[in-house]
C-alpha positions in Angstrom: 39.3 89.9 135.5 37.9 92.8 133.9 40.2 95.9 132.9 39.5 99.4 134.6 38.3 101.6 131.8 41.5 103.8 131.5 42.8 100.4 130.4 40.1 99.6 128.2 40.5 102.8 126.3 44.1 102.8 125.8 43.8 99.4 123.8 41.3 101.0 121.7 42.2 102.0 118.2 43.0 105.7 118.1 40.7 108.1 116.1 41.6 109.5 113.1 41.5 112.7 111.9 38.2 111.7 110.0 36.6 110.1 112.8 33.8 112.4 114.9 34.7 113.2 118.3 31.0 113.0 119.7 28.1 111.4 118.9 24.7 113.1 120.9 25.9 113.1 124.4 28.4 110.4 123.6 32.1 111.1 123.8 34.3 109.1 121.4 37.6 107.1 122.9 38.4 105.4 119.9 37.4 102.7 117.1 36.9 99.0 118.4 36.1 97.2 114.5 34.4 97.8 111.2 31.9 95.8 110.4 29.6 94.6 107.3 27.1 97.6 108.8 29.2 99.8 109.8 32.3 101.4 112.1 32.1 100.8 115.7 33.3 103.2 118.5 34.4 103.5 122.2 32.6 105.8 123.7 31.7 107.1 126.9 27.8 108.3 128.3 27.3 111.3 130.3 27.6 109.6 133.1 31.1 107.8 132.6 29.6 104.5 131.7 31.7 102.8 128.7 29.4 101.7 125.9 30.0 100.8 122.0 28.3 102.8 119.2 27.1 101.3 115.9 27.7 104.2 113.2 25.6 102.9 110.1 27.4 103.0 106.9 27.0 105.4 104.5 25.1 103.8 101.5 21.8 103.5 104.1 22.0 106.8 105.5 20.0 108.3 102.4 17.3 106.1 102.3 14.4 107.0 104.3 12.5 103.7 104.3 16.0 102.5 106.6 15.8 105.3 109.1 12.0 104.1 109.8 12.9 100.8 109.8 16.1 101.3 112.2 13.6 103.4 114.7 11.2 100.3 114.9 13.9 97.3 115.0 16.2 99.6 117.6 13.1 100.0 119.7 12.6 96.4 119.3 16.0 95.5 120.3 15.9 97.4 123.5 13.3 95.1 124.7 15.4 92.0 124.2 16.1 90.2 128.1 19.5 90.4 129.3 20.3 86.5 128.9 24.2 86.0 127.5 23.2 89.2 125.1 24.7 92.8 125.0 22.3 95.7 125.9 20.8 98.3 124.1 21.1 101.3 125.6 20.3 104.0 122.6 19.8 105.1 119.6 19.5 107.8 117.2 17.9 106.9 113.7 17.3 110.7 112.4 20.7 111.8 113.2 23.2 112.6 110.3 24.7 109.6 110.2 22.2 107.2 112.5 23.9 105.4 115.1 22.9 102.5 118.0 24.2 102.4 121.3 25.1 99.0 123.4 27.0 98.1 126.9 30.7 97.5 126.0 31.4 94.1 126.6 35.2 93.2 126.9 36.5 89.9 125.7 37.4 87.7 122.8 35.3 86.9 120.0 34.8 82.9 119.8 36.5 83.6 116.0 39.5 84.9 117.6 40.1 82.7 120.3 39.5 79.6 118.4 41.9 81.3 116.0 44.7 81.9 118.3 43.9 78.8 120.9 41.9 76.2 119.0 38.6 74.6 120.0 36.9 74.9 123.1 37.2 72.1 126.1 33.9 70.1 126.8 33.1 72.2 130.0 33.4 75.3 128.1 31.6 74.2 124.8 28.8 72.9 126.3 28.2 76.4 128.4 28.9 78.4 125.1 26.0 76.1 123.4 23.3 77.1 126.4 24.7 80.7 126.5 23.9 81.0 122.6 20.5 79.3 122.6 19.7 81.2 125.7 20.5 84.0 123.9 18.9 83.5 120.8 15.6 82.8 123.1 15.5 86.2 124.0 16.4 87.4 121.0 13.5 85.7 119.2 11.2 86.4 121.8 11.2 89.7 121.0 10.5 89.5 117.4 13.8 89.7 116.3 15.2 87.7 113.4 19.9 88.0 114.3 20.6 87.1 110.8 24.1 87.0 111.3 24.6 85.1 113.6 28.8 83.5 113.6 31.7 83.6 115.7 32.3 87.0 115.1 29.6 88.0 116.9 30.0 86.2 120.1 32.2 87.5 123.0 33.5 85.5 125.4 33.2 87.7 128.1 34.9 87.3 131.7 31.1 86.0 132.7 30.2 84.2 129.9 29.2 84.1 126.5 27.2 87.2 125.0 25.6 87.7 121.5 25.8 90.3 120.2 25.0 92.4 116.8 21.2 91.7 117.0 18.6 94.2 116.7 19.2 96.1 112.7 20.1 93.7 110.4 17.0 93.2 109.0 16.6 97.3 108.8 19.5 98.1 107.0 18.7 94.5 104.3 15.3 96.4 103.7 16.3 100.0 103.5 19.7 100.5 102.1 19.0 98.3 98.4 22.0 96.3 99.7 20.0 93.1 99.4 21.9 90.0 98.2 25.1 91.7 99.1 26.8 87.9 100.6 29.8 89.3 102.3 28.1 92.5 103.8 24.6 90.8 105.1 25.8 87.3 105.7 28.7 84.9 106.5 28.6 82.3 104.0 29.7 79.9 106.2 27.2 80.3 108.4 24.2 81.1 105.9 21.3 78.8 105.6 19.9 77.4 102.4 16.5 79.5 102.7 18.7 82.8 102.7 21.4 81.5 100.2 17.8 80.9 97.5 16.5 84.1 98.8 13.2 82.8 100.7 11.7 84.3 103.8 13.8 84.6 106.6 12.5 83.2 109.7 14.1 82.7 113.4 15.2 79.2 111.7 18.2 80.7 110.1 19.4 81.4 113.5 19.1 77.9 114.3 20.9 76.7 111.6 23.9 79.7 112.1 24.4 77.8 115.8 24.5 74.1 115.0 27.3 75.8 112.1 28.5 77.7 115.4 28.5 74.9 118.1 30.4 72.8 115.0 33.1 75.7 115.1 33.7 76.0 118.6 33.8 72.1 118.9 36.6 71.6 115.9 38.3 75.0 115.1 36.5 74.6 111.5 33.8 75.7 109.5 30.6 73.3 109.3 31.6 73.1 105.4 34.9 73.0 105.8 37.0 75.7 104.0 36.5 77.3 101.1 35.8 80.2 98.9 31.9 81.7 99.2 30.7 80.1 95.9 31.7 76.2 97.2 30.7 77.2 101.0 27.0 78.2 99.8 26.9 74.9 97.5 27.9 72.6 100.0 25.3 74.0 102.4 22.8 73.5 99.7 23.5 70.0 98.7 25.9 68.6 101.3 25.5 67.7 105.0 27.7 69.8 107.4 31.2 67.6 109.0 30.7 66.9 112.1 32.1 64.0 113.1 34.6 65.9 115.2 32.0 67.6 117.3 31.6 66.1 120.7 29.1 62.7 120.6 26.9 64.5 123.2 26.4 67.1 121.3 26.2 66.2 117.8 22.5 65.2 117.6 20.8 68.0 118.0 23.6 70.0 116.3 22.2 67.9 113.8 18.8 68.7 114.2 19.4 72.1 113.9 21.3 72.2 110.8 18.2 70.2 108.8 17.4 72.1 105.3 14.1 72.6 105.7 13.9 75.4 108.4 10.6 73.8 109.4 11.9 70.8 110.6 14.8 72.9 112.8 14.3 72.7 116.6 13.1 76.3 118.0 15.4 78.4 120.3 13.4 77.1 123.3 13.3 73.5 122.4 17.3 73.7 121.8 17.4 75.1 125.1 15.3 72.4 127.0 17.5 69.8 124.9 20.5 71.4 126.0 19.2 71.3 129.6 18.5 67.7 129.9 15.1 68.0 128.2 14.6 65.6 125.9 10.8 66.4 125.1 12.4 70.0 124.1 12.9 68.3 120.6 9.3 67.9 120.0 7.2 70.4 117.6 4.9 70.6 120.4 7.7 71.9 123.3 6.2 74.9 125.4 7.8 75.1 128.6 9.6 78.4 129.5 13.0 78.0 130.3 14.5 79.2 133.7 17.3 82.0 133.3 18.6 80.4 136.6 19.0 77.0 134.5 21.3 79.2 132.5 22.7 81.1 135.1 23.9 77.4 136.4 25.4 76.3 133.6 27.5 79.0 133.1 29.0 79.1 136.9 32.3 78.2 136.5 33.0 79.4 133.6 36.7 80.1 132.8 38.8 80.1 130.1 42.0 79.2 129.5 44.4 81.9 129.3 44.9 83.3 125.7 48.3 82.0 123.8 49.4 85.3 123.0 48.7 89.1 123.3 48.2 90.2 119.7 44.9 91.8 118.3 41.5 90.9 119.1 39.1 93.3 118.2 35.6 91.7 117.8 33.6 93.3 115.4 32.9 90.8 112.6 33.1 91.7 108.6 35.9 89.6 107.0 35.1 89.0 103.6 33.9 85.7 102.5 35.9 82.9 102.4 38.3 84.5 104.3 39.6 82.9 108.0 37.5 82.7 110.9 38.4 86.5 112.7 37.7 89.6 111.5 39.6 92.9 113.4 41.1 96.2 113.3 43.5 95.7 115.4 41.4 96.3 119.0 44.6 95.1 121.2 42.6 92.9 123.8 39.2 94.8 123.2 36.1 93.7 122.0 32.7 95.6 121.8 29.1 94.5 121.7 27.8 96.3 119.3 24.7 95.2 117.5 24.5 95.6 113.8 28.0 94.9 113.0 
């Protein structure tokens, strides 16, 4: 059951004395994470609705090819579908320090309740695979590329799973000369081999980020298993990912979608139709549109077990590489959906 927003601001992190009070027409509750991109605020709209605001950090604020870019991929991101993603609501690019608006989404990251519970049953793993693909549909069918996509930045939400983080990734790679930066515009562990060697980024790296994702949730461990940055971005390179934990059904096209050339990696769609008892959806050729009520059955049912424990679980990724699975400022039971984390 959801908590009544009194609740949901009290477990928010209180704002410090260096911390704005208002953003636009956005009052400020408190801070929900840091991220690779930026902090991450509670805040509340003019007309009382709860929402999470992306404040971009400071070494892209200066740079005016980022604000342009940020206007175009926010504007973008607004058109993404509302399938097991987080809306977004608003944005400001020319403001002092530019800053995106999304619907707050309370729940646990997948990184923190795999953390604190383990890995996810069979019911629940197969619905957090079609939530993610469905996700990552609408994602790319809007032109967007996540780039980040990891545990971090999913929310199990009391409905479901939701992506989130999507929509300024690629803005704030371009325009804040941060490019290369590992631990601030990637997860190692979830990285593909085409943006470990620097080549063009496609939706592909998506793909691969949730075969490495799926192979999380199913085994509580890192497709690569653990280790520092250096060895995880090696292995990825020249090893094949461990799955032999991850559950027979849906090992194969995990599989598939963790190939090292991206051009041989199913599409979002064609994971989808797979996941949906397509098998044609594996073909190069797959074109039929998937049915948000397909998804919308899949996920019925969905339900949790009940957390182990009470402790932290903010869910605004940016641990450092080669550091555990969860990355959180200490949200008490909150986390946002806040693209661009």
């Amino acid at each position: 059951m959801a908590s009544s927003d009194a609740e949901v601001a009290a477990r928010a992190v209180p704002l410090g004395p260096d911390d704005p009070r208002e953003l636009g027409s956005y009052t400020l509750l408190g801070k929900l994470g840091q991220g690779g991109m930026g902090m991450v605020y509670l805040g509340r709209s003019e007309k009382g609705r709860l929402v999470a605001i992306k404040v971009i950090r400071t070494e892209a604020v200066g740079n005016p090819e980022f604000r342009a870019r940020f206007r175009l991929e926010a504007e973008t991101a607004r058109r993404v579908a509302r399938v097991c993603t987080a809306e977004v609501l608003d944005a400001d690019p020319d403001a002092e320090w530019p800053y995106l608006v999304t619907e707050f989404i309370e729940g646990e990251t997948l990184a923190r309740y795999v953390q604190r519970n383990g890995p996810l049953a069979d019911a629940n793993l197969e619905q957090l695979a079609v939530g993610v693909a469905a996700a990552l549909t609408a994602i790319h069918s809007a032109g967007i590329v996540h780039r980040d996509l990891k545990p971090a930045n999913v929310i199990l939400s009391p409905f479901g799973p939701r992506v989130i983080d999507f929509g300024i990734a690629r803005a704030v790679d371009a325009g804040s000369g941060l490019t290369g930066d590992l631990q601030q515009l990637g997860t190692p562990a979830f990285m593909s081999p085409e943006q470990i060697e620097s080549q063009p980024i496609t939706s592909a790296v998506d793909i691969w980020a949730w075969g490495g994702l799926v192979a999380f949730a199913a085994t509580g461990h890192y497709p690569f298993g653990d280790a520092s940055a250096q060895v995880l971005l090696y292995r990825a390179l020249h090893e094949e990912p461990r799955l032999d934990d991850v559950d027979p059904a849906l090992r194969p096209i995990v599989w598939l979608s963790m190939r090292k050339n991206p051009a041989t990696r199913p599409s979002a769609q064609q994971l989808m139709l797979r996941l949906l008892g397509d098998p044609a959806g594996t073909g190069p050729d797959a074109a039929p549109a998937v049915d948000p009520q397909d998804v919308t059955n899949v996920l019925q049912g969905w339900n949790l077990p009940a957390p182990a424990s009470t402790g932290p679980t903010a869910g605004i990724g940016g641990r450092a590489a080669g550091a555990g699975p969860a990355a959180d400022i200490g949200g008490r039971g909150v986390a946002a959906a806040a693209a661009g984390a």
